[in-house]
C-alpha positions in Angstrom: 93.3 99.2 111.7 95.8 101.3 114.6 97.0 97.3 115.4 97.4 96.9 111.0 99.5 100.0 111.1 101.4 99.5 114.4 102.5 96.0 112.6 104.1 97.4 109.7 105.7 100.5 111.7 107.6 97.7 114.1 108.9 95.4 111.0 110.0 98.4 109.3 112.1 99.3 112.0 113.5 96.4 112.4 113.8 95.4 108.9 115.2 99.2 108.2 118.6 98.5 109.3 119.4 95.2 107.3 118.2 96.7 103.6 120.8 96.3 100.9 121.9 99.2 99.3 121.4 99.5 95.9 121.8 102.6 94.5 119.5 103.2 91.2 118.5 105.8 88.2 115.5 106.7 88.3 112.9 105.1 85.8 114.9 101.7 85.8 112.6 99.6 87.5 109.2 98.8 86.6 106.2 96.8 88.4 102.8 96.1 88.1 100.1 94.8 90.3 96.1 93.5 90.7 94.5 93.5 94.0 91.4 92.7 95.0 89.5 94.1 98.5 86.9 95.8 100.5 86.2 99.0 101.7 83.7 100.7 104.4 83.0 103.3 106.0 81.3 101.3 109.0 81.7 97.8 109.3 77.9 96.8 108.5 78.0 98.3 105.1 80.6 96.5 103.3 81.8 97.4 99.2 84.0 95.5 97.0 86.8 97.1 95.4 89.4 96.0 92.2 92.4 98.0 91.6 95.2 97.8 88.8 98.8 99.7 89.6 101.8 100.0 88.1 104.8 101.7 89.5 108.6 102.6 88.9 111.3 104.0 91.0 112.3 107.6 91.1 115.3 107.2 94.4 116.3 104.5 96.3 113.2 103.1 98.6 111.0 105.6 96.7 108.4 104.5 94.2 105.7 106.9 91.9 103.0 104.8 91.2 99.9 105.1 88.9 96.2 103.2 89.3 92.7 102.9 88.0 90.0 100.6 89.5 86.5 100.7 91.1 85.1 100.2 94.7 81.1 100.8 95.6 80.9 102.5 99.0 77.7 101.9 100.8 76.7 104.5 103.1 73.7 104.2 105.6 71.1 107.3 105.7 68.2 107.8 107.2 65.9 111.0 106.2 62.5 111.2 104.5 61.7 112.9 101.0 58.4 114.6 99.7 57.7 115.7 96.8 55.8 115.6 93.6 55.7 114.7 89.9 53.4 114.3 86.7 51.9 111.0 85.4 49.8 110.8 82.5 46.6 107.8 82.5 44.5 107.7 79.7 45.3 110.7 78.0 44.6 112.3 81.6 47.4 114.3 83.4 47.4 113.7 86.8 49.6 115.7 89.4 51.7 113.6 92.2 52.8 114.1 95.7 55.1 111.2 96.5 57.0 110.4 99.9 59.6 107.8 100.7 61.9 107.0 103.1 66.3 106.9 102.4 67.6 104.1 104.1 71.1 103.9 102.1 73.3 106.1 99.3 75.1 103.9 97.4 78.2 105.1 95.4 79.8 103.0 92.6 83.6 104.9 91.9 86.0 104.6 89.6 89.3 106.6 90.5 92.2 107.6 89.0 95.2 107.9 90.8 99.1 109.2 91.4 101.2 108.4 94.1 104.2 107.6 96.2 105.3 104.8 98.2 108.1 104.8 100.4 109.0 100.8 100.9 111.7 99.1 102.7 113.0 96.5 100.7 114.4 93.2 102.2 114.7 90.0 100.2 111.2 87.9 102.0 109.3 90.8 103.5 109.0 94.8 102.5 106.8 97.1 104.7 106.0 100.2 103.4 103.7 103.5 103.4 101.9 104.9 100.5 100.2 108.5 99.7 97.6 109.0 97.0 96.2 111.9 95.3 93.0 111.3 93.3 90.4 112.2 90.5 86.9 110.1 91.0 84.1 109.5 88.4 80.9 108.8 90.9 77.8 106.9 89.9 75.4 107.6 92.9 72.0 105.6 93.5 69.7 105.6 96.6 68.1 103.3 98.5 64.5 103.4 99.3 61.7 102.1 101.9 58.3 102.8 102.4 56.3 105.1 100.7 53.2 107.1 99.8 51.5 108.2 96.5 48.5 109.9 95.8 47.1 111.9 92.2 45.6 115.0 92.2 43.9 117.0 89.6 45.9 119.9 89.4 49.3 121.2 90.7 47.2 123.4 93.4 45.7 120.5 94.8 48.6 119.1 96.3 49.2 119.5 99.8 52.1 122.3 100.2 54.2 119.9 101.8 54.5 118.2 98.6 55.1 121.2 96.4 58.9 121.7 96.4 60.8 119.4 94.5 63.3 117.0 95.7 66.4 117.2 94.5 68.8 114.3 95.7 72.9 115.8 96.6 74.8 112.8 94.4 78.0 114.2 93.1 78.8 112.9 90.0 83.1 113.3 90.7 85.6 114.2 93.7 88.6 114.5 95.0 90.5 112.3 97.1 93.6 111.5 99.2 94.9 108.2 100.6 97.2 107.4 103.2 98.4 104.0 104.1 100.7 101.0 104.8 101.3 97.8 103.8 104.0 94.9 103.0 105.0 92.5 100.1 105.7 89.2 101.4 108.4 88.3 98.3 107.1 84.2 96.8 109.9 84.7 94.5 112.7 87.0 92.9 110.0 88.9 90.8 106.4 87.8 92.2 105.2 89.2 95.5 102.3 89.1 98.0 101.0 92.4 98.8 98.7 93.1 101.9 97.7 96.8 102.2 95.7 98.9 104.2 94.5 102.6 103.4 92.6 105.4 105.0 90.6 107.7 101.6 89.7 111.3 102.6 86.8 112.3 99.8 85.7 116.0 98.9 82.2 114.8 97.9 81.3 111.9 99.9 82.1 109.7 102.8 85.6 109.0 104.0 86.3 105.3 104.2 88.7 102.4 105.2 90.3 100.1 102.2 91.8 96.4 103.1 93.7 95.1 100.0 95.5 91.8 98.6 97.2 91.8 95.6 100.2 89.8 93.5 102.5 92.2 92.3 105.3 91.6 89.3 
């Protein structure tokens, strides 16, 4: 990712020199673009993600931009959990203690985002660097292995191990900011190829890395 960034940083100061200066109102210019990616937090545990942005210009070079999308971060645990429930068989209550094994939290997120981005515009190639702020809507799940179950008559029966229930720590939203490069490699006047990388700090979950491609209009 540092040799990603250190890419983009050289062409943009080379490329900084020879933009053309076009000087704009803000709010004249309008684009839109899909992308399609992955994110991570470690390399084994790979997520897809699909985002939709549009942007227009508020100064020369500087863009606000607006997105939605979704990305599923998988993130690798390992802790056990015991605790206890109520079955009914037959008309007969029966009283559980339960134990399993997390292996994996799995987070399926659907943010919604404002932002800048700060490009260098040159007619075939445009480097630039972005900055997010963003509201998530979380879906959590868990993943689980092993296990034990075993019924007892009463509540008093069950070993005291068993007797305080487990209560799983899934957020349901956060908070989150991105920071991040990228470049638009320009196939014609108004359709470019945009390559981007990004770095998410979350309030609620795990930080993780984002590689994206997208056409923008």
């Amino acid at each position: 990712m540092k040799n990603l960034l250190f890419i983009i940083l050289f062409f943009s100061s080379i490329n900084i020199f020879s933009q053309e200066r076009v000087n704009k109102l803000s709010f004249t210019t309008f684009g839109i673009g899909a992308y399609g990616g992955i994110d991570f937090k470690t390399s084994s545990e790979i997520g897809g993600e699909f985002l939709l942005e549009g942007k227009t210009n508020l100064i020369d070079n500087l863009n606000l931009k607006l997105s939605l999308g979704y990305y599923k971060t998988l993130n690798p645990v390992n802790y056990s959990v015991k605790s206890n429930g109520i079955v009914i068989i037959d008309s007969v209550t029966y009283y559980v203690a339960e134990s399993h094994d997390v292996t994996k939290k799995i987070y399926d997120i659907f943010p919604f985002a404002l932002g800048f981005q700060y490009i260098f515009q040159n007619k075939t190639l445009s480097p630039y660097l972005t900055f997010d702020a963003s509201y998530n809507l979380i879906s959590p799940s868990i993943e689980k292995a092993g296990g034990y179950v075993k019924n007892y008559p009463s509540y008093e029966d069950i070993p005291d191990e068993y007797k305080v229930k487990h209560v799983e720590d899934n957020p349901n939203n956060s908070y989150g900011i991105a920071i991040g490069a990228g470049a638009v490699y320009h196939l014609s006047e108004h359709i470019g190829l945009d390559l981007r990388y990004y770095y998410k700090y979350d309030s609620e979950i795990v930080n993780t890395h984002h590689i994206l491609v997208g056409i923008v209009f």
